[in-house]
TIKOL-986402 format. One record per residue (C-alpha): y, x, z. Coordinates in nm, 2 decimals. Each point is the difference from the previous one (the first is absolute). Layout:
// TIKOL-986402
+--------+--------+--------+
!      Y !      X !      Z !
+--------+--------+--------+
!      Y !      X !      Z !
...
+--------+--------+--------+
This chain:
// TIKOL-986402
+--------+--------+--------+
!      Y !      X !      Z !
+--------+--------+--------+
!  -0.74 !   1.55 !   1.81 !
!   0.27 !  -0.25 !  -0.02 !
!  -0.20 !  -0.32 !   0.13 !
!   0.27 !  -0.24 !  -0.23 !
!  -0.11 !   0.15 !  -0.36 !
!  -0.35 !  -0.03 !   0.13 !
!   0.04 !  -0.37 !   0.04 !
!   0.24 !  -0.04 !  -0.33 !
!  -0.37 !   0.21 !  -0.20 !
!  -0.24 !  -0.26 !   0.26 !
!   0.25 !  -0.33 !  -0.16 !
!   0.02 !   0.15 !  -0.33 !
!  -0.40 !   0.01 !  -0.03 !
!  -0.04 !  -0.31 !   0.14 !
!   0.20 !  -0.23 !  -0.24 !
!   0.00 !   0.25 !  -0.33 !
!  -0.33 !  -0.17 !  -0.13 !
!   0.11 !  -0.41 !   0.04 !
!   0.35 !   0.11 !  -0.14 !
!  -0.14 !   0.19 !  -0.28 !
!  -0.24 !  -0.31 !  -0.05 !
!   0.32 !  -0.21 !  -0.01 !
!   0.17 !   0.22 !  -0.25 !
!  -0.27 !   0.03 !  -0.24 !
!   0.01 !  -0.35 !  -0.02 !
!   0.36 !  -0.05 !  -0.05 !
!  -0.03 !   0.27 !  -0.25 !
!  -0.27 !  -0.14 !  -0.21 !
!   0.11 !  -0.13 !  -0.34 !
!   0.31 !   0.19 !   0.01 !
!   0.14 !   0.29 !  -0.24 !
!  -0.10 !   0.34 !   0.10 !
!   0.22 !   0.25 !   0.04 !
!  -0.08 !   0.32 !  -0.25 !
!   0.04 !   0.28 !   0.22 !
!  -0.22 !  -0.17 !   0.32 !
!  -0.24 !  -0.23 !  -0.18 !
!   0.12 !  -0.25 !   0.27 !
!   0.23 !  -0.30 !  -0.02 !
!   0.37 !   0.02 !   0.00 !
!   0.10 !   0.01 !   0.38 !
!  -0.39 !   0.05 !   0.13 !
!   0.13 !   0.31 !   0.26 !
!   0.31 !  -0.22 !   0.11 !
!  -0.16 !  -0.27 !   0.09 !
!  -0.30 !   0.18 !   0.12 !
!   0.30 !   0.23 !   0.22 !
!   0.15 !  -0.33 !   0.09 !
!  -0.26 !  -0.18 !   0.14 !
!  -0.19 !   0.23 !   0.16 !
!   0.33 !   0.06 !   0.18 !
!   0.04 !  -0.35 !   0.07 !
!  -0.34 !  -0.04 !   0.17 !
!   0.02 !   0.30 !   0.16 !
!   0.31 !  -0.15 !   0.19 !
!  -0.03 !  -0.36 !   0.07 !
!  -0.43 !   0.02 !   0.00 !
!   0.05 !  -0.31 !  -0.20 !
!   0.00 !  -0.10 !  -0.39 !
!   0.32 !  -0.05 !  -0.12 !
!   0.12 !  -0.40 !  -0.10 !
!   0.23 !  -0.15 !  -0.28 !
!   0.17 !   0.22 !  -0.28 !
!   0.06 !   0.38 !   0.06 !
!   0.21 !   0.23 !  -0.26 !
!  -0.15 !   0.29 !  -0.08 !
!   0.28 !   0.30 !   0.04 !
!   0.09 !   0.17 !  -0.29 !
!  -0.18 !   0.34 !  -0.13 !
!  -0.01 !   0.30 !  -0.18 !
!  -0.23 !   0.10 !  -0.26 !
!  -0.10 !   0.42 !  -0.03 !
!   0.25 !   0.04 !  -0.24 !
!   0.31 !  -0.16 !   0.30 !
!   0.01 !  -0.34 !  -0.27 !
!   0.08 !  -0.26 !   0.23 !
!  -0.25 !  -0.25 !   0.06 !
!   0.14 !  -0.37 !   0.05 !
!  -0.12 !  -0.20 !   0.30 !
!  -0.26 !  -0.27 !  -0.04 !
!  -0.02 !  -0.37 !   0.21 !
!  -0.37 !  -0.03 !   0.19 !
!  -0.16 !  -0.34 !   0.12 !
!  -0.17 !   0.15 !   0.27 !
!  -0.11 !  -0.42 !   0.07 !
!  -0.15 !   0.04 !  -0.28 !
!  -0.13 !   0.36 !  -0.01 !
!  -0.17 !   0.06 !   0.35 !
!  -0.17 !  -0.39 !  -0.03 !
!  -0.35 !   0.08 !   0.11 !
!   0.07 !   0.36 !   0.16 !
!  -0.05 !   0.04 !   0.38 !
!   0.11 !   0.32 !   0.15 !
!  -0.30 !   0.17 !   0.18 !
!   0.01 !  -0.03 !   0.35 !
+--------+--------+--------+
């Protein structure tokens, strides 16, 4: 078994449920996208910053631009600024 996924699936676990936490609150009050039922740019950011975390074990600070996306259909999806300052105010990562 290759011990470096097993740590990537042990990190993953670990942070998934404060970054979805922090997601669903910068989602909340925005348009939903028809074919997810989620906001515009949910899974990017979601993919982004549980990358982020992941890496540095540490929420990220200042403005961050979201990288552009594709939709099902290959539409291009523009990028989008976050204010994780803003965003992650309150949120701790678990220890």
């Amino acid at each position: 078994m290759n011990n470096t996924k097993t740590e990537g699936e042990k990190l993953k676990a670990h942070y998934t449920p404060v970054v979805t936490e922090i997601v669903e609150s910068w989602a909340e009050g925005k348009p939903l996208n028809s074919d997810s039922g989620k906001a515009n740019g949910y899974f990017r950011l979601t993919a982004w910053l549980l990358e982020y975390v992941m890496l540095h074990n540490s929420l990220p600070k200042g403005v961050h631009p979201m990288p552009e996306g594709r939709d099902r259909f290959g539409r291009t999806e523009p990028s989008f600024p976050v204010d994780f300052d803003a965003l992650t105010d309150g949120f701790v990562l678990p220890g």
